[in-house]
Structures are given as structure tokens and as C-alpha cells.
C-alpha positions as CSV (number, residue, x, y, z in Angstrom):
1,X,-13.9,27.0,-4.0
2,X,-13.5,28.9,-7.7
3,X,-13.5,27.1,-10.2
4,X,-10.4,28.6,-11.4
5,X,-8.4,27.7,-8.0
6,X,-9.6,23.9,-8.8
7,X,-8.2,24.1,-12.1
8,X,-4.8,25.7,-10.5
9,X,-4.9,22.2,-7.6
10,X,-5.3,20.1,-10.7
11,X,-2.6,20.8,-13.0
12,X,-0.2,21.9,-9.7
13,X,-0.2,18.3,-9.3
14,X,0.0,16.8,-12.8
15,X,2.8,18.8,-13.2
16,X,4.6,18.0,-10.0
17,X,4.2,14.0,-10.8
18,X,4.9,14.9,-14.5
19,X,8.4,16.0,-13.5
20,X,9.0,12.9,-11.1
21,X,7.8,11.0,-14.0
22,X,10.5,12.8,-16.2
23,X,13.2,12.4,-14.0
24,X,12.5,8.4,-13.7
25,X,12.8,7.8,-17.1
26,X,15.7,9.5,-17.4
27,X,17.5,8.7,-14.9
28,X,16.3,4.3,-14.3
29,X,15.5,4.3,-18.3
30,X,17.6,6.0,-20.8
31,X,20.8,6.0,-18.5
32,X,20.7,2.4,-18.0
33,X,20.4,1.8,-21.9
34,X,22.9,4.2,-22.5
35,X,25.3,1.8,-20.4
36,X,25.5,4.5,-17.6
37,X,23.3,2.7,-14.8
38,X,26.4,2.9,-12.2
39,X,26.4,6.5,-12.9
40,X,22.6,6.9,-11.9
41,X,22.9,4.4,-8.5
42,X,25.4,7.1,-7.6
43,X,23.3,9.6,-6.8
44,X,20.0,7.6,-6.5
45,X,19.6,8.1,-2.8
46,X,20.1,12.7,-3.2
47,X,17.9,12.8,-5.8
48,X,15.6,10.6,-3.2
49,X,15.7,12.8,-0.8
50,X,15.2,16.0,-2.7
51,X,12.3,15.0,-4.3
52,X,10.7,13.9,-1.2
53,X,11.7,17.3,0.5
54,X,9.1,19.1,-2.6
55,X,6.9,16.3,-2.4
56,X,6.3,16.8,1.6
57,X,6.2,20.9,0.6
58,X,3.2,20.1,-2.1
59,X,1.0,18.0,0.2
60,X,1.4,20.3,3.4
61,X,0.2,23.4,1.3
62,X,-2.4,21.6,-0.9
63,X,-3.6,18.9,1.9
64,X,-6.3,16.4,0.6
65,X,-5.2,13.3,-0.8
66,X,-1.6,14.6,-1.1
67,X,-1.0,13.9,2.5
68,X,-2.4,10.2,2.8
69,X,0.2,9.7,0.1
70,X,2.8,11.0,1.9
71,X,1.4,9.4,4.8
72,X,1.5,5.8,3.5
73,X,5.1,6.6,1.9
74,X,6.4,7.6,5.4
75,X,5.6,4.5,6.9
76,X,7.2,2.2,4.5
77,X,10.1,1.6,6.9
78,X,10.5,-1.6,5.7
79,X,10.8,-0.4,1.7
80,X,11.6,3.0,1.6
81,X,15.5,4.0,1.8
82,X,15.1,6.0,5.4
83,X,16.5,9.5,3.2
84,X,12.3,9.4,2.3
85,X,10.7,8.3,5.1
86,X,12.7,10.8,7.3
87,X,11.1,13.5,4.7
88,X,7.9,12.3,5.1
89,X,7.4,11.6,8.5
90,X,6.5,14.7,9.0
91,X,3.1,15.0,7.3
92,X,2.1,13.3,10.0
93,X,1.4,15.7,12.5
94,X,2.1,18.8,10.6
95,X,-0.7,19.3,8.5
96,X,-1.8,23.1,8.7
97,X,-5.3,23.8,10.3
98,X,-8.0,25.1,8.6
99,X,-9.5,28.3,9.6
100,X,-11.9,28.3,12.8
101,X,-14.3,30.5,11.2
102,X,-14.7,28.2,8.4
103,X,-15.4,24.9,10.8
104,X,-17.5,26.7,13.1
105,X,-19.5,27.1,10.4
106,X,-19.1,23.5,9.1
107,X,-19.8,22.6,12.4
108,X,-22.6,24.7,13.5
109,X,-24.4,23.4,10.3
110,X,-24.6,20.2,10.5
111,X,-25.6,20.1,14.7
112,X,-27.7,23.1,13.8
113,X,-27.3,24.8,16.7
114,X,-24.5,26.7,18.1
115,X,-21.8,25.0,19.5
116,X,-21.8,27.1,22.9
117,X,-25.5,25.1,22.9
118,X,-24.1,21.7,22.8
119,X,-20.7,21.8,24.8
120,X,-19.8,23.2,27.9
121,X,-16.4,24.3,26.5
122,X,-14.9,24.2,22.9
123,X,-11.5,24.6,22.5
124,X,-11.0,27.0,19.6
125,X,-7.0,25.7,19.1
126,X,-7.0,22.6,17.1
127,X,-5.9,19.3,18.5
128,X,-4.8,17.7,15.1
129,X,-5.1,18.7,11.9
130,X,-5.7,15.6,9.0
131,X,-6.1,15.4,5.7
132,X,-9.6,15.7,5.0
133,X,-10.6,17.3,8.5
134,X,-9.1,19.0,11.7
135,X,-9.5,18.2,15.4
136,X,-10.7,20.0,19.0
137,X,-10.9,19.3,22.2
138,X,-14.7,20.0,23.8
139,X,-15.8,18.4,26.9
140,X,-19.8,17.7,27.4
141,X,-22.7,19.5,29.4
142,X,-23.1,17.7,32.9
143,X,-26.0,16.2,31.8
144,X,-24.9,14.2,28.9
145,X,-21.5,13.6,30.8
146,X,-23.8,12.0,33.1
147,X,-25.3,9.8,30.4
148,X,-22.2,9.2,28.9
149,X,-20.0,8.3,31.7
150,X,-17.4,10.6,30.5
151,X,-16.7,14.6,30.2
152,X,-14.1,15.0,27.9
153,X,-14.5,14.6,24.2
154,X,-12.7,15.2,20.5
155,X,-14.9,17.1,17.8
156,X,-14.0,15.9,14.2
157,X,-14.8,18.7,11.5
158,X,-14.7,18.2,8.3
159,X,-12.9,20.5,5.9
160,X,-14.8,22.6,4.4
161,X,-15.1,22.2,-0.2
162,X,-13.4,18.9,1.0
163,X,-15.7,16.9,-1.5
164,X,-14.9,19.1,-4.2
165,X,-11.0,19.0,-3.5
166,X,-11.1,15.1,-3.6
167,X,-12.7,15.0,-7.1
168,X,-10.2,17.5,-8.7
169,X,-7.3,15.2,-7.0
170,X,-8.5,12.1,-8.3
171,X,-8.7,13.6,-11.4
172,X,-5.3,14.4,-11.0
173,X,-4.2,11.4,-9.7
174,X,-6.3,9.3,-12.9
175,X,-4.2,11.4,-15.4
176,X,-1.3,10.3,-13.6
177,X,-2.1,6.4,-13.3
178,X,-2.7,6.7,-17.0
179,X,0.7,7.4,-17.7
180,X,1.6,4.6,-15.2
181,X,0.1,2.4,-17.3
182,X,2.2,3.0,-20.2
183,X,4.8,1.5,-18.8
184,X,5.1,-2.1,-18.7
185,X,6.3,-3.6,-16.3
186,X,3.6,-1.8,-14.3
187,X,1.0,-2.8,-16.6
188,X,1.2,-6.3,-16.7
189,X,1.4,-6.0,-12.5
190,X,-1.5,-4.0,-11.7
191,X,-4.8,-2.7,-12.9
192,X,-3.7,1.0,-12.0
193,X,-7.1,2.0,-13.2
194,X,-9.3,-0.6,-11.1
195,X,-6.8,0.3,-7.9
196,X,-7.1,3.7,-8.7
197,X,-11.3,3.5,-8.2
198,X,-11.2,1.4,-4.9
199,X,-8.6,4.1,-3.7
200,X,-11.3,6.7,-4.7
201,X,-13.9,4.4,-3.2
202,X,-12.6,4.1,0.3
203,X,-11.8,7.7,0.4
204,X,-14.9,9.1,-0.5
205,X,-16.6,6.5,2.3
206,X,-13.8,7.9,4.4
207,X,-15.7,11.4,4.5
208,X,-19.3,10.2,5.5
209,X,-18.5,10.6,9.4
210,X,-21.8,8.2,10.5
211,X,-20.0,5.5,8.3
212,X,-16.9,6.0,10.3
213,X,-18.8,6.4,14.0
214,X,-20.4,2.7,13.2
215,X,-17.4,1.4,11.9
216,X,-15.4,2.3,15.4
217,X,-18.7,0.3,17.2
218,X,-18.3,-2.6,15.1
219,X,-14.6,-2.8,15.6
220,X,-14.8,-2.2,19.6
221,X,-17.2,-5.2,19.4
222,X,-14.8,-7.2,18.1
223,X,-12.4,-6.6,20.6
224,X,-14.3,-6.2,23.7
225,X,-12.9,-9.5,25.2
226,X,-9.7,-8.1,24.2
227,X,-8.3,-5.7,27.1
228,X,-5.7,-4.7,25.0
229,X,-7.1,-3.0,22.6
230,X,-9.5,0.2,23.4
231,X,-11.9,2.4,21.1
232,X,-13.2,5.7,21.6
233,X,-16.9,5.7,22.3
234,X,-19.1,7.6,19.9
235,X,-21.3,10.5,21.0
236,X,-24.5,9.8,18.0
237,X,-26.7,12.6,19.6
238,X,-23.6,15.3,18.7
239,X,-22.4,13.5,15.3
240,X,-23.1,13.8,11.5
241,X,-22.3,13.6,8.2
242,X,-19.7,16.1,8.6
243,X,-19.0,16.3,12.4
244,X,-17.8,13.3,14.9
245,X,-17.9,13.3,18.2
246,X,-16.2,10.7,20.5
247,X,-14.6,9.8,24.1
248,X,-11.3,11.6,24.5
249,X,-8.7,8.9,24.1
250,X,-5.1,11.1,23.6
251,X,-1.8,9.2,25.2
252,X,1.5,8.6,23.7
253,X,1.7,8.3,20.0
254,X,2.7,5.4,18.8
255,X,5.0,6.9,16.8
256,X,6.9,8.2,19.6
257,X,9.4,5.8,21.0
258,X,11.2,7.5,23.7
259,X,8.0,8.3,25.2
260,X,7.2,4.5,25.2
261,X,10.1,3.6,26.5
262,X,10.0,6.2,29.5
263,X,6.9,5.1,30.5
264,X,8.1,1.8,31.4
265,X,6.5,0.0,28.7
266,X,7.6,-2.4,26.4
267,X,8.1,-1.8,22.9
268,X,9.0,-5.4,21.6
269,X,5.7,-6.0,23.4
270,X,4.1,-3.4,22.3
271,X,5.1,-4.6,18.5
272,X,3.9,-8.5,19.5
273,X,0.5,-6.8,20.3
274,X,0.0,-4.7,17.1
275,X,0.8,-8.1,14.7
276,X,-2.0,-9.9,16.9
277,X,-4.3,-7.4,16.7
278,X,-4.1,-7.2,12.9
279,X,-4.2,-11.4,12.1
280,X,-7.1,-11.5,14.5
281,X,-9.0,-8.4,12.2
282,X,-7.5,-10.0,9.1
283,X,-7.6,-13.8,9.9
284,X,-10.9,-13.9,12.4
285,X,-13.1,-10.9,11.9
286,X,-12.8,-10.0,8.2
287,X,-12.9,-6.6,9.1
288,X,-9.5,-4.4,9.5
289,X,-8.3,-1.1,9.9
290,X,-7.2,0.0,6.8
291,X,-5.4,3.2,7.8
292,X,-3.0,2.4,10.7
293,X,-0.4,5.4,10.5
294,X,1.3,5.8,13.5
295,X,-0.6,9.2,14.3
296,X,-3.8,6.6,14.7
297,X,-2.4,4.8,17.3
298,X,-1.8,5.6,20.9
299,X,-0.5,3.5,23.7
300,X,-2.3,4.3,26.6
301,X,-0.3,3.4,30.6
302,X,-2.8,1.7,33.0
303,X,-1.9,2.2,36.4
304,X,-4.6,1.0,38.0
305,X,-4.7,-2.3,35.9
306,X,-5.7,-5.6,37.9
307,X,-3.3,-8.0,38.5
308,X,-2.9,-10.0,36.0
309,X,-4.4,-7.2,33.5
310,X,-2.2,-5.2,30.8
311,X,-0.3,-2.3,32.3
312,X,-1.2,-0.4,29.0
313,X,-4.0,-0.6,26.0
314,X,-2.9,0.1,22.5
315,X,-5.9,2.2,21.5
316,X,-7.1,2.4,17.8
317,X,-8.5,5.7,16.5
318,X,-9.9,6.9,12.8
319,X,-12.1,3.9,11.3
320,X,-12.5,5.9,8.3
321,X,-11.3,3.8,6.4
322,X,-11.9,0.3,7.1
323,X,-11.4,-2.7,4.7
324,X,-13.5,-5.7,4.7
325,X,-11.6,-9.5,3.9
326,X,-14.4,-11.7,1.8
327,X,-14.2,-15.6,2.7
328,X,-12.5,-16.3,-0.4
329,X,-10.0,-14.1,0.3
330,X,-9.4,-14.9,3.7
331,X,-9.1,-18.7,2.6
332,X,-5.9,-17.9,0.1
333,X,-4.5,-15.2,2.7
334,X,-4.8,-18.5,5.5
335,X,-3.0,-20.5,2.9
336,X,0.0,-17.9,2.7
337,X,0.2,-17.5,6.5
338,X,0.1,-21.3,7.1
339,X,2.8,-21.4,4.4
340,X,5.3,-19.1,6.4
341,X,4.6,-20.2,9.7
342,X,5.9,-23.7,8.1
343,X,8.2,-22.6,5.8
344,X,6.1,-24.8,3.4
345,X,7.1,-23.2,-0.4
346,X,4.8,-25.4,-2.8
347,X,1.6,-24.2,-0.2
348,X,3.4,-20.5,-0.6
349,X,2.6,-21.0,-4.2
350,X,-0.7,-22.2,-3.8
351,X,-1.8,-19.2,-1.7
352,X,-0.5,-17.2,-4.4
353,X,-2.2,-18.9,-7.1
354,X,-5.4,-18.8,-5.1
355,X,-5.2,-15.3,-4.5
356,X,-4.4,-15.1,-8.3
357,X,-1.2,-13.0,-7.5
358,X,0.4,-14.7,-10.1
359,X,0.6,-14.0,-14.0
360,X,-0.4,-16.9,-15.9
361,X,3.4,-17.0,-17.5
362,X,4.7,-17.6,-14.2
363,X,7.4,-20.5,-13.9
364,X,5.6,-22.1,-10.7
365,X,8.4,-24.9,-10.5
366,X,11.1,-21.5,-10.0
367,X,8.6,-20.0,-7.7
368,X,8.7,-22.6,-5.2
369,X,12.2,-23.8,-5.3
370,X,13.4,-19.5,-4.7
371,X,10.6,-19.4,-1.7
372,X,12.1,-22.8,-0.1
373,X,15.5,-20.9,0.1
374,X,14.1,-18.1,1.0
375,X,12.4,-20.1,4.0
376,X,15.7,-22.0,4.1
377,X,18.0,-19.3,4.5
378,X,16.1,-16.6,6.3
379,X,13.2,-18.2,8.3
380,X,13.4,-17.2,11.8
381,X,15.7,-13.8,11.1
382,X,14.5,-11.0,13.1
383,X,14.5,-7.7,11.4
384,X,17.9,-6.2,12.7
385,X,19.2,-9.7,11.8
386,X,17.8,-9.3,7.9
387,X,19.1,-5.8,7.8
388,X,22.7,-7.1,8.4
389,X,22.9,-10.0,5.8
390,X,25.7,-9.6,3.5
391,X,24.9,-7.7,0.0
392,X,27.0,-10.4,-1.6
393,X,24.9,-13.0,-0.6
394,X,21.4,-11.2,-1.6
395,X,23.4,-11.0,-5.2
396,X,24.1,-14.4,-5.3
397,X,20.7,-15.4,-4.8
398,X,19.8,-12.9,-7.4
399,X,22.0,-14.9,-9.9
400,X,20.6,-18.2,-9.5
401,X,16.9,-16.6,-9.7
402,X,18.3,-14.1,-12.6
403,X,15.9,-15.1,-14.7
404,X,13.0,-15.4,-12.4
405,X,13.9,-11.9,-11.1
406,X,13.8,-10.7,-14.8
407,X,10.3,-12.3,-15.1
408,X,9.0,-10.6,-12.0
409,X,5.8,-12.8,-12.4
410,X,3.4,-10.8,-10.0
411,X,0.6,-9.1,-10.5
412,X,-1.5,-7.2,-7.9
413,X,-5.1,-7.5,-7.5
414,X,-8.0,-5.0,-7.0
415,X,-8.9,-6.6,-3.8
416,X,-5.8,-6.6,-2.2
417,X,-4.9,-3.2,-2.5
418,X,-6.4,-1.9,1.1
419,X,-5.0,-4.8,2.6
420,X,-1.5,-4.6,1.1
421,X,-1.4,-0.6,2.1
422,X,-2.6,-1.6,5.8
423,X,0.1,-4.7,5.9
424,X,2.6,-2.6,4.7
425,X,2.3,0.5,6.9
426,X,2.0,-2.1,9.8
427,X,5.4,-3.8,9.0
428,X,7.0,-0.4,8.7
429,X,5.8,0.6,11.7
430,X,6.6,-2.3,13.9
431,X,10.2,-2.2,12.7
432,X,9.9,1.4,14.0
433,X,8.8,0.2,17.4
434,X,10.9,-2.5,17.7
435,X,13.9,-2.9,15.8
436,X,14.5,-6.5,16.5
437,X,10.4,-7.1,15.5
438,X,10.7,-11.0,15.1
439,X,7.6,-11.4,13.1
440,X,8.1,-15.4,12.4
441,X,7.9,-15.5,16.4
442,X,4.2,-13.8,15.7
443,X,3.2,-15.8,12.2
444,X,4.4,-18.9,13.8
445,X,2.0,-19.5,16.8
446,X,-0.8,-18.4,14.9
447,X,0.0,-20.3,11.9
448,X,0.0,-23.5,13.7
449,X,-3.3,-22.2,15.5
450,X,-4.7,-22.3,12.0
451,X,-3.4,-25.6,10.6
452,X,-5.0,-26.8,14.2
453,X,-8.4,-25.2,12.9
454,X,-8.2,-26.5,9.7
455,X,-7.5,-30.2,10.8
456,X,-10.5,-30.2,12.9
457,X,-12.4,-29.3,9.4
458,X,-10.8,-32.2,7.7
459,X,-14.0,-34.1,7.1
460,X,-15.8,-31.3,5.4
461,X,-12.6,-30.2,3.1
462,X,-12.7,-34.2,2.0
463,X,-16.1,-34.0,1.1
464,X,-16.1,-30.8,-0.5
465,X,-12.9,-32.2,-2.8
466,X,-14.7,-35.5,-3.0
467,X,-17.7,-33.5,-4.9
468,X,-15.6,-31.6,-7.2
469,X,-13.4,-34.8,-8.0
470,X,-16.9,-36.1,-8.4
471,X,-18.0,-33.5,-11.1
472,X,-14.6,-33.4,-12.9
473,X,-15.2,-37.3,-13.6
474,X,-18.1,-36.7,-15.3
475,X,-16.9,-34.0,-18.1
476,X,-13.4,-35.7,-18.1
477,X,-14.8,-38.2,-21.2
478,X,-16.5,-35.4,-23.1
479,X,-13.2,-33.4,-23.4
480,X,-11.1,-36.2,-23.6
481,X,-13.1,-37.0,-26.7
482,X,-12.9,-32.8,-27.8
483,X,-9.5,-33.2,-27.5
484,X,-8.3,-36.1,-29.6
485,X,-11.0,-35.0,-32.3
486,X,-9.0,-31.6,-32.4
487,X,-5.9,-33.8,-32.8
488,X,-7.1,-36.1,-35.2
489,X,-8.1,-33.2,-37.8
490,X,-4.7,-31.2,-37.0
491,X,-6.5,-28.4,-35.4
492,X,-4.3,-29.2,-31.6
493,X,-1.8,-26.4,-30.5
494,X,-0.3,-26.6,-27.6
495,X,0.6,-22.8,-25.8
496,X,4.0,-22.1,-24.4
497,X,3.4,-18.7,-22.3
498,X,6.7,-18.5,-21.2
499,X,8.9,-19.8,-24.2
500,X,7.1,-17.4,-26.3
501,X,7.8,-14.3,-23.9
502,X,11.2,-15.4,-24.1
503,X,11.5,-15.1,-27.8
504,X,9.4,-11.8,-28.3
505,X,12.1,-10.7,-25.5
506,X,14.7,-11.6,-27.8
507,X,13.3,-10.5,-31.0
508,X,13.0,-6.8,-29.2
509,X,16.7,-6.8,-28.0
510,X,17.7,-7.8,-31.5
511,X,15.6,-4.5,-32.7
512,X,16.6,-2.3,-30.2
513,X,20.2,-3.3,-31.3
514,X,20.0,-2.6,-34.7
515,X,18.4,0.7,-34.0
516,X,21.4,1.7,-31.8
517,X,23.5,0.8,-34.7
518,X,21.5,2.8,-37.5
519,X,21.6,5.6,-35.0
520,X,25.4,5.7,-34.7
521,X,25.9,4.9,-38.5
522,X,23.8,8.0,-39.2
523,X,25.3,10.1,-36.7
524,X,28.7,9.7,-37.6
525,X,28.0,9.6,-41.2
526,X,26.1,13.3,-40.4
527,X,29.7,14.6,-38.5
528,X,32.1,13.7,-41.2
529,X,29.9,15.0,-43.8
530,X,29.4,18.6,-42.2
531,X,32.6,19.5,-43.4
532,X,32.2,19.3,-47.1
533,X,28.3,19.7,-46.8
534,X,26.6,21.1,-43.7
535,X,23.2,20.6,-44.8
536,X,23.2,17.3,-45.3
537,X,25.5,16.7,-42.6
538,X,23.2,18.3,-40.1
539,X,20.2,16.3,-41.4
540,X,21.9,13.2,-40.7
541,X,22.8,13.8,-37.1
542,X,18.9,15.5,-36.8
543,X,17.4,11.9,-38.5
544,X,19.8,9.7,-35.8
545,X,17.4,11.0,-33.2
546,X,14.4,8.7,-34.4
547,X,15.9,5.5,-34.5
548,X,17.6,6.1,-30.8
549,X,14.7,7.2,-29.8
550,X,12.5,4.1,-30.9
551,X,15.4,1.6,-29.4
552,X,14.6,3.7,-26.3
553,X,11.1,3.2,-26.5
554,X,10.5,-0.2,-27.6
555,X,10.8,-1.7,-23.9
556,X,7.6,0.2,-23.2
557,X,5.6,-0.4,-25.9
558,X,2.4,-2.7,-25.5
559,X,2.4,-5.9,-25.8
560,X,4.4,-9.2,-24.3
């Protein structure tokens, strides 16, 4: 590509998230300042909508990362006000296809030969078009059929300059988590830098196609006692870098319900399935699919299954991007799911604190007494049922947690980011399938499966605790002694996180106040003095700008 059409990509989309950046201020910031926040609600969910509408027409024409943006947006059922995801859904399946001259060419360089050498037929029509590469149906020579045990195939090509259009948009996309970080309630949640380089990490492993052909092998071995799950098979002798080839696995979309349906399948199953699957990759393997949008998942009839056999297989495609779940992490993820499955709020907390989800201000005692309620009050809801609880109730339980809510004690960690994307797509998409999705029905069982697990363990978690109970006795002394020699010469203080917060809180209302009144004084004082003298009048009313606009700006500034 030119350089000067990379340069046009780049600033198409700084602007584009520039003006969304705009409007958000405006309309959540100064508005709600200004006392006019009811005003803004009003017409929260049109102006929704409307910038999704140019946000859907900016990734279809650009494509590259645009679209797995959109893509993970659509999918937020569960999040997203449906105005959005209705937008979005789209970018799905509607990406535009890239020229076949172009992958020919793509192709054809990286098998070396021409394709009429390596395929008995090449369809020439695309299949799919994705984000980062297109689609086509091919089916083998009889001789490799013969090898393979199957004819028919799926050619993955990448798009061509693709590497170069990923740098520009992470360019773009950097600019735009800079300003991101500006604002603060962001900031002290997330490292938008740090997420922002694992999000450039994953994509650019997302585009080495061998990466992505042993990913699929590893991931059919994990489920190859499984026969619920299938994998497309990978052709190595007629794959690269660039080019993938694999068995021909096309059925119904997942994402297509009536289809589902009319096959005589069933979708609450089919939901029940897709939770397993993903605690088993998350909670057994360690290794998940980190890109589960509906248009990488089929589910596939089985007539001729055995008795006793599935009558379908819900078939994975795309490993791409695949996330890996360390020991450690898996350990405070365990914790969580253990929690839920037995509505247990002080082990909630622990997972969270192990998982270091938590900022060190948080009020831990709040914490666990709002999740017990939580537990207490909606444990067991399915999803239509949580969709149907009285808003008056959610705002009562937003008073008694008012301050807690205000706090919004979270933070969110580099190495959770795949996972959270891939957790979050997966709940919007089993809401999707099945509308009554009873996920405590699917925690549950396998909760209790790994309490079960860790009880058999018992011994070695008492020795292990024993050891470091064991070490803690023998530094105890030495800082007891540190710390009464700190009291004895006056040099003790004793941190109070949250109190503090509270105060600087204060302190910054109190500001902001003051610099509301100094703007009106100087505005008013600036219209009655036009009359007599304009000049000076007008100087006042121009000077009222800078301390409205500081009381404005104060809630973003750095700083606790």
C-alpha cells in the first residue's frame, strides 16, 4: 500500500474515535455537571444507535482490526443495549472480499505453484470474507483425498499488505488508548497501554497461519474423547504462513437460531454444551479459544449418530487466536467458580483478591456483604428471569451499596483481557441461543466437581500452608521488633487508603464548587457591566470560561 493511503487509514480512525470521544464527554460529562444528566439519558439509546450505524460503515470499508471490534461489540448481548448489537451484528458476515487477483497471487506465492497444480477445483467466489483474510471452497486431487480421507476443503488466504494495515491500526488504536487514559476512572481500572500490547500481541500471532493450523491440533486433542465437539483437520502439505488449508466443516451457524431450531435440535442444549466446552478449556486444559464469535461456530446434525451418541456436534473453527490460562491463574479463576457455584461471598472475594482484580483501596468488608446479596437475591435466576427484575429493586440495591458503587473498586488485569473478551462474547452468545440460558444450572455441577477435586488434595494444601505458616513464624519476631522500634522513636504511621480517597474527594467537590461560583460571579458581573462598558464587560464573561472550565476538568485530572 502507499504510504500516503496508510497515513489517510490512520487519521480516518483517530478522527472517527476522536469524535465519539467528543461526544462522550459532552454528553456523560459536562451535561451531568451542568445538572442536565436526565436530559442526556433521554436520548442515550439514538445517539447509541447512530453511532454504531457509522461505526459498522468505518470497519466494513476499512476492514482490519475495525471489524474484530465491531465483532466483539456485537456479541455483548449481555452488556450492550440491543439498538448496538443489532448495528453490529452485521460485521459478521458482511465483510467485503478482497480481490481474486490479489489472493491468487497471495496464494500462489506462498504454495509456489499454481493453484490449478494443487487442487482439483478452486472456487473463485469466496466462501467468507474476515477481517484479516477471505475464504474458498477447493476440494483435493484424488490422490491426496485418498490420503486424507476427505475431498472437500476450505482455502484461507491472507489479505494481502495485511501486516502493514495492522501496524497503522494499532497505531491508531495506541493514540486512542492514550486518551483513554486520561480519564480516570479508566485509569485507575486498567493498564490501557499493557491491554493494548497483548491485544497487538494476539493479533499479530493471529496472522502466522502454521501457528493457527497447530493450534486447531492441539485443541482437537483435547477434545477427542469429547463427541461433541469437532475440529477441522489440517491439510500441512497445502498450508503456510499465509495460506490454510483444512477439512470442510460448513453447517448451520451458530448464530442462526431458526435454523437450529428447524433442524430439530435443541438450543437450550446446545447453550448447556457451549458453557461445558469453555470451563473444560478454561478450568482443565489451560488452553481456550479466545475468539468465539458466532460466525466460528457451527452446529453440525448427525443423522447417522449411534445410539446413545449426540444427534449433532458443535464444531469449533478459527484457532487464531487462542489464549493460554497459567496455573496461577487458573487457581484464582477455580476460587471464583467455586464461589458462585456455592454462593460463598467471602471465597468471591478471595478469588478476586487472588486474581488481584481488586484496587488496594477496596472496602473488602462491602465487597462481600454486596456479593452475599447478590448470591442471596439472584442465585439461581435464569437470564429471561434477570432481565425481568424490577428497576426499582436494582436502585434500591444501588442505595445501600451507594458508596461502594461510587468507589467502583476494580481494576482489570493484563492477563485477563483474552479471557474476559472470550467470557464475554460466550455469555452474549448463549443468551442469544437460549434465552432462558440458566448458567448457575452449568457453574453449579461443575463447581461442586471442583470443590470434590480439591478435597481429595486436602493433604497437600495443609502442607503447603503448614510451610508458609512455618516461614512467617520465623520473620514474625524480626518485624515485630522493626515495628515497635519505629514506634518507640515516633517514626510509626498508619495508612488509611480509603479515608484519604474520601477526603481528596471532598476537597475536589469543594474546588469544583467554588469555581462554579467564580464563574457565575464573573459572568454576571461581565452582563451587567456591558451596558455602561462593553469592553470590560465582554472580558469578564470571556475570563468566566477558565474557571468553568477547570471545575469541569478537575474530575479527570491525575491523581486520587
Amino acid at each position: 500500500m502507499k504510504p500516503s493511503d496508510l497515513r489517510a487509514r490512520y487519521w480516518r480512525i483517530v478522527f472517527f474515535f476522536g469524535r465519539v470521544t467528543a461526544a462522550f464527554i459532552w454528553w456523560e460529562i459536562v451535561l451531568r455537571r451542568l445538572g442536565l444528566g436526565r436530559f442526556a439519558a433521554r436520548t442515550r439509546a439514538e445517539r447509541g444507535r447512530r453511532t454504531a450505524v457509522r461505526f459498522r460503515a468505518l470497519a466494513v470499508s476499512m476492514g482490519g482490526l475495525m471489524i474484530k471490534v465491531g465483532q466483539f461489540l456485537s456479541a455483548r448481548l449481555d452488556v450492550l443495549p440491543p439498538e448496538i448489537t443489532r448495528e453490529l451484528s452485521g460485521l459478521q458476515d458482511e465483510v467485503p472480499p478482497e480481490d481474486l487477483a490479489a489472493v491468487r497471487a497471495v496464494a500462489e506465492s506462498e504454495l509456489v505453484l499454481p493453484l490449478g497444480e494443487h487442487f482439483a477445483w478452486f472456487d473463485e467466489t469466496p466462501l467468507a470474507a474476515a477481517s484479516l483474510g477471505q475464504v474458498h471452497r477447493a476440494r483435493l486431487r484424488p490422490a491426496d483425498a485418498a490420503e486424507q480421507g476427505f475431498a472437500d476443503v476450505v482455502v484461507k488466504v491472507q489479505r494481502p499488505h495485511i501486516q502493514q494495515v495492522i501496524e497503522v491500526d494499532l497505531a491508531a488504536l495506541r493514540r486512542v488508548g492514550g486518551w483513554l487514559e486520561r480519564y480516570r476512572p479508566i485509569r485507575d481500572r486498567a493498564d490501557v497501554r499493557a491491554l493494548l500490547e497483548e491485544f497487538a500481541t494476539t493479533t499479530l500471532q493471529e496472522v502466522d497461519y502454521l501457528a493457527e493450523g497447530a493450534n486447531a491440533e492441539t485443541f482437537a486433542a483435547n477434545f477427542a474423547d469429547d463427541p461433541r465437539v469437532g475440529v477441522p483437520r489440517v491439510v500441512w502439505e497445502l498450508s503456510g504462513r499465509r495460506v490454510l488449508t483444512l477439512q470442510d466443516v460448513s453447517a448451520i451457524k451458530l448464530g442462526d437460531h431458526d435454523a437450529i431450531t428447524a433442524a430439530g435440535i435443541d438450543r437450550a442444549e446446545v447453550a448447556r454444551v457451549l458453557a461445558d466446552t469453555f470451563l473444560q478449556q478454561i478450568f482443565t486444559d489451560g488452553f481456550f479459544h479466545a475468539d468465539p464469535h458466532p460466525g466460528n461456530l457451527f452446529v453440525t446434525p448427525r443423522p447417522d449418530a449411534a445410539p446413545g451418541e449426540p444427534g449433532w456436534t458443535l464444531t469449533f473453527i478459527d484457532f487464531g487466536m487462542v489464549g493460554h490460562v497459567p496455573d496461577d491463574l487458573r487457581a484464582g479463576l477455580r476460587d471464583l467458580l467455586i464461589a458462585a457455584g456455592l454462593r460463598d461471598g467471602a471465597r468471591m472475594v478471595g478469588g478476586l483478591k487472588r486474581l488481584d482484580v481488586l484496587l488496594p483501596t477496596a472496602d473488602l468488608a462491602s465487597i462481600e456483604a454486596a456479593t452475599e446479596q447478590v448470591f442471596e437475591r439472584f442465585g439461581g435466576l435464569r437470564m429471561d428471569e434477570l432481565q425481568k427484575i424490577d428497576p426499582e429493586e436494582l436502585v434500591r440495591f444501588g442505595l445501600q451499596f451507594r458508596e461502594l458503587l461510587l468507589e467502583l473498586p476494580f481494576q482489570v488485569p493484563e492477563n485477563l483481557l483474552l479471557l474476559g473478551r472470550s467470557m464475554g462474547i460466550l455469555s452474549g452468545i448463549c443468551t442469544g441461543v437460549d434465552p432462558e440460558f440458566d448458567i448457575w444450572g452449568t457453574v453449579t455441577p461443575y463447581a461442586t466437581q471442583l470443590l470434590e477435586e480439591e478435597r481429595q488434595n486436602l493433604p497437600q494444601t495443609v502442607l503447603t500452608e503448614a510451610m508458609a505458616l512455618g516461614r512467617l513464624a520465623l520473620v514474625l519476631p524480626r518485624r515485630a521488633d522493626r515495628v515497635l522500634t519505629l514506634a518507640e522513636r515516633g517514626q510509626l504511621t498508619v495508612a488509611t487508603p480509603t479515608l484519604s480517597a474520601q477526603v481528596r474527594r471532598l476537597e475536589r467537590s469543594v474546588a469544583r464548587a467554588n469555581g462554579v461560583l467564580v464563574f457565575a460571579a464573573l459572568l454576571v458581573a461581565g452582563a451587567v457591566l456591558t451596558a455602561s462598558d462593553p469592553g470590560v464587560g465582554r472580558l469578564l464573561m470571556g475570563l468566566s470560561v477558565l474557571p468553568l472550565a477547570w471545575a469541569l476538568g478537575s474530575g479527570l485530572r491525575r491523581g486520587p
